[in-house]
N, C-alpha and C positions, 0 to 999 in steps of 0.2 A: 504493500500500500504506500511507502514510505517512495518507495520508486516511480509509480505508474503516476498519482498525483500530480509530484513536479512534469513529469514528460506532458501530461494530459494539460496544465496548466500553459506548459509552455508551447504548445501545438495551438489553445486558445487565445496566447497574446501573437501568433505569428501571423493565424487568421486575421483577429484584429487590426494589425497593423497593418495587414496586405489590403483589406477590405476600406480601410481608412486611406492608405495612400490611392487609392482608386479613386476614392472619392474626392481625393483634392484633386486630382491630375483631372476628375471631371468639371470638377468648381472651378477650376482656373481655367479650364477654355471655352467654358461659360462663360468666363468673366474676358476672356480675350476677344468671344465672337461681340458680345453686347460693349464693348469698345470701339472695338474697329467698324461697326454697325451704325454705330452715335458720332463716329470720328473719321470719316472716309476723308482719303487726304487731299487737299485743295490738286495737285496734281493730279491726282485719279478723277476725282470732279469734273476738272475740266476735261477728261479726256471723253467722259460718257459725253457731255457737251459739244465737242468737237467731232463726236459720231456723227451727232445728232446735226451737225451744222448749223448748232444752236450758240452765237458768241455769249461767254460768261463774264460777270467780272467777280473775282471774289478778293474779300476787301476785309481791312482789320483796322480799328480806329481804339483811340482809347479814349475813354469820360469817366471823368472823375479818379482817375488809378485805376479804374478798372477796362479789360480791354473784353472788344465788343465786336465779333466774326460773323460776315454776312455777304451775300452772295447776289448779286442782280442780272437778270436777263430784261430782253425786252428794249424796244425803242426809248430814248430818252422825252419824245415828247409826246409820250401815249399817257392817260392816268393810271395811276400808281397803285397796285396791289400790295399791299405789306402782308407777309405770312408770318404768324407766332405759332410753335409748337407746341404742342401739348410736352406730358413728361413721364418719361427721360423722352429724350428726342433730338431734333439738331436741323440746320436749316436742310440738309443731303436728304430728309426724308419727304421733302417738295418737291425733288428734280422731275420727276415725271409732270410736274406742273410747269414746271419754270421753263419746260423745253416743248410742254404742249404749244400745236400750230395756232389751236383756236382761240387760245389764250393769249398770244405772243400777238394777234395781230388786235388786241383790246386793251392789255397793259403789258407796263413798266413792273415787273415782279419783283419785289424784293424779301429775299429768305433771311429771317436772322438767327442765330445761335443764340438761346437765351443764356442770361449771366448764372454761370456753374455748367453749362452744357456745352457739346463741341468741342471747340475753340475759343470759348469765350471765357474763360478761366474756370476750367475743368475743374469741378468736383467743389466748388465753392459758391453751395445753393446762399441764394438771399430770398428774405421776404419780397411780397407781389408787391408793395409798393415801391422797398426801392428796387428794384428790377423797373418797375414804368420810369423810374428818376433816370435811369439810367438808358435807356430806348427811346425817348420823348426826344431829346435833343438828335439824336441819330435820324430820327423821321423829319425833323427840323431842316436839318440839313440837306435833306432832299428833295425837299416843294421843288415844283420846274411849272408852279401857276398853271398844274391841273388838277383834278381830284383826286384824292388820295381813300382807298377803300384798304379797311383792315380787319384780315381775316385770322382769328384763333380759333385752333382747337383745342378741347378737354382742357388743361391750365391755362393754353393761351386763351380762354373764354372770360375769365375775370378779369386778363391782365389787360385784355382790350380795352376792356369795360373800365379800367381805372386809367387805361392812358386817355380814351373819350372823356371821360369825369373830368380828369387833369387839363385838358384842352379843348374845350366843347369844339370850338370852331376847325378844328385843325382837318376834321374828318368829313369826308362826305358819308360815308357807311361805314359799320361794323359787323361782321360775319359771324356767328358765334356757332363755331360746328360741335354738337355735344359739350358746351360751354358748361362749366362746373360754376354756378355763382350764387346758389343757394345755400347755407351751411345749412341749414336744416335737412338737406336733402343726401349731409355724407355721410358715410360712416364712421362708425369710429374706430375700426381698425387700431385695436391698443397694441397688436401686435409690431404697428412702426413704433411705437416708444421704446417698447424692449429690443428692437433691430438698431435705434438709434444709440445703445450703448456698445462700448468699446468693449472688448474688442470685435461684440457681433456684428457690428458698423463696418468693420475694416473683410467680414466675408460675404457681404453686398456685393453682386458684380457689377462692374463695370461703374454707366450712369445711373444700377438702381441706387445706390450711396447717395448722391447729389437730390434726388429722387423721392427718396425714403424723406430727406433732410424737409424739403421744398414744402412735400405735398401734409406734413405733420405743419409747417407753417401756414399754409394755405387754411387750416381748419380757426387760424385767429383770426390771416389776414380778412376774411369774406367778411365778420364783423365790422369792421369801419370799412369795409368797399360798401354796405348795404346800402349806410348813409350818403354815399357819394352817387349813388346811384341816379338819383335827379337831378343832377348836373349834366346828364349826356342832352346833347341837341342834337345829334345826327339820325340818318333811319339806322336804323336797326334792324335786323335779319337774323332769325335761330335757322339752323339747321340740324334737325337731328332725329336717331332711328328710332324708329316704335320700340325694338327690344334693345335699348342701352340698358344694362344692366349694372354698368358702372356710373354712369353720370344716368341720372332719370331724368326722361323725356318733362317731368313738372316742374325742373327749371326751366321752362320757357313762362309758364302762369307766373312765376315769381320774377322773372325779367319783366313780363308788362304787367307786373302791377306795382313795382320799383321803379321803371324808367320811365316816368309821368311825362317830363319835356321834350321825352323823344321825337324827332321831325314825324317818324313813321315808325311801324314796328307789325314786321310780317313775321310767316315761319313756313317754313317748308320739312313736314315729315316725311324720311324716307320708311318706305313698309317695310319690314322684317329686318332691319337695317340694325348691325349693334351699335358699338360704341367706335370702331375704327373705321368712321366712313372713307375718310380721307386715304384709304387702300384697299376697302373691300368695296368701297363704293364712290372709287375715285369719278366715272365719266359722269355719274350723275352729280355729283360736285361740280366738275368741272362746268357740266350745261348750266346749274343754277350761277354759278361767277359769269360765265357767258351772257348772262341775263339783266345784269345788277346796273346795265346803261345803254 
């Protein structure tokens, strides 16, 4: 007995440790695909673009110490589509828009990398408000004295809503595809508090880290976005699926009944549509952008 024990033992830590290093070697290129995924490199970018015989420009500024990666197709004197991504995400998950024909001959596309994602200072989420502090000046920058239309999904749906708040005038529309701007309508996922401790935080792959960080903040920032909410003057536009199961289709009730000033405020439900329109149900997106002038 004295014998078989230790062997028996030490046969169960070999397992162990074979069965564990599997499992990191799987975590980590998990965490390498969900990188390189969020992070496709300006070189490779442009080269899907130059398939496409689509010119890119892709561009990196900095505001306020913080640096800010974003990518434009499109004639300069067409009006201006701004895209915000949802989260994790990155401006590379637009390209199929930014290189569409029917879109390229209506706007000026601009994809950005929001702050903590991409290239925009990786892995260092900030709150929704300053995240608009920091994007507001960037869209600044770019008037060419035509309309400017701004489309978010899922995260980018509040942060629209706060950069419109922030600038009534600056917009002519807001897009909000599966827009998250209800807190009442989230959950509470207690499970991101305990992910947000160290060192569980650091086996988040990739952009879900930055992620994890954003979207536990997003459940204060919606509180004071509520009240800024009647400050938008622009029309307004929901777009989103009958089965979102992650953001519910009753954030749109709670947009027009918060965005009092708004010029306009339509919606377009897609049927059986979840929460990832913007790739499961890119061309009907695309047709409603096609539509918005």
């Amino acid at each position: 007995m004295r014998i078989i024990l230790p062997n028996l033992i030490s046969r169960i830590m070999k397992k162990a440790l074979k069965y564990s290093a599997i499992l990191l070697l799987v975590w980590v290129s998990l965490a390498r695909c969900f990188i390189s995924k969020n992070r496709l490199s300006d070189s490779k970018a442009q080269q899907v673009f130059a398939a496409k015989h689509v010119p890119v420009s892709i561009l990196d500024t900095v505001i306020n110490n913080r640096h800010l990666h974003y990518a434009i197709s499109g004639s300069p004197s067409l009006p201006t589509l701004i895209i915000i991504h949802g989260s994790p995400g990155s401006w590379m998950n637009y390209m199929k828009f930014m290189y569409d024909s029917s879109l390229l001959k209506k706007f000026r596309m601009v994809a950005i990398d929001r702050p903590g994602f991409g290239y925009s200072d990786f892995g260092d989420a900030l709150h929704l408000q300053e995240q608009a502090k920091l994007i507001l000046p960037l869209i600044e920058s770019l008037k060419n004295n035509q309309p400017i239309y701004l489309m978010g999904h899922s995260y980018g749906g509040p942060l629209i809503v706060q950069l419109a708040a922030s600038e009534p005038g600056l917009f002519k529309q807001i897009i909000l595809v599966a827009g998250a701007i209800d807190v009442r309508q989230e959950k509470k996922e207690t499970w991101r508090k305990v992910m947000e401790v160290k060192p569980l935080y650091w086996l988040l792959p990739g952009s879900f880290a930055p992620s994890n960080t954003e979207l536990l903040y997003l459940k204060q920032d919606l509180i004071p976005l509520e009240s800024e909410m009647s400050k938008v003057t622009c029309d307004v536009h929901f777009v989103h699926g009958s089965k979102d199961t992650w953001v519910p289709i009753e954030n749109i009730a709670f947009g027009k009944k918060m965005m009092v000033n708004a010029r306009s405020i339509m919606a377009d439900t897609i049927i059986n549509a979840d929460h990832q329109i913007p790739w499961k149900n890119r061309q009907e997106l695309i047709e409603i952008l096609g539509k918005l002038y």
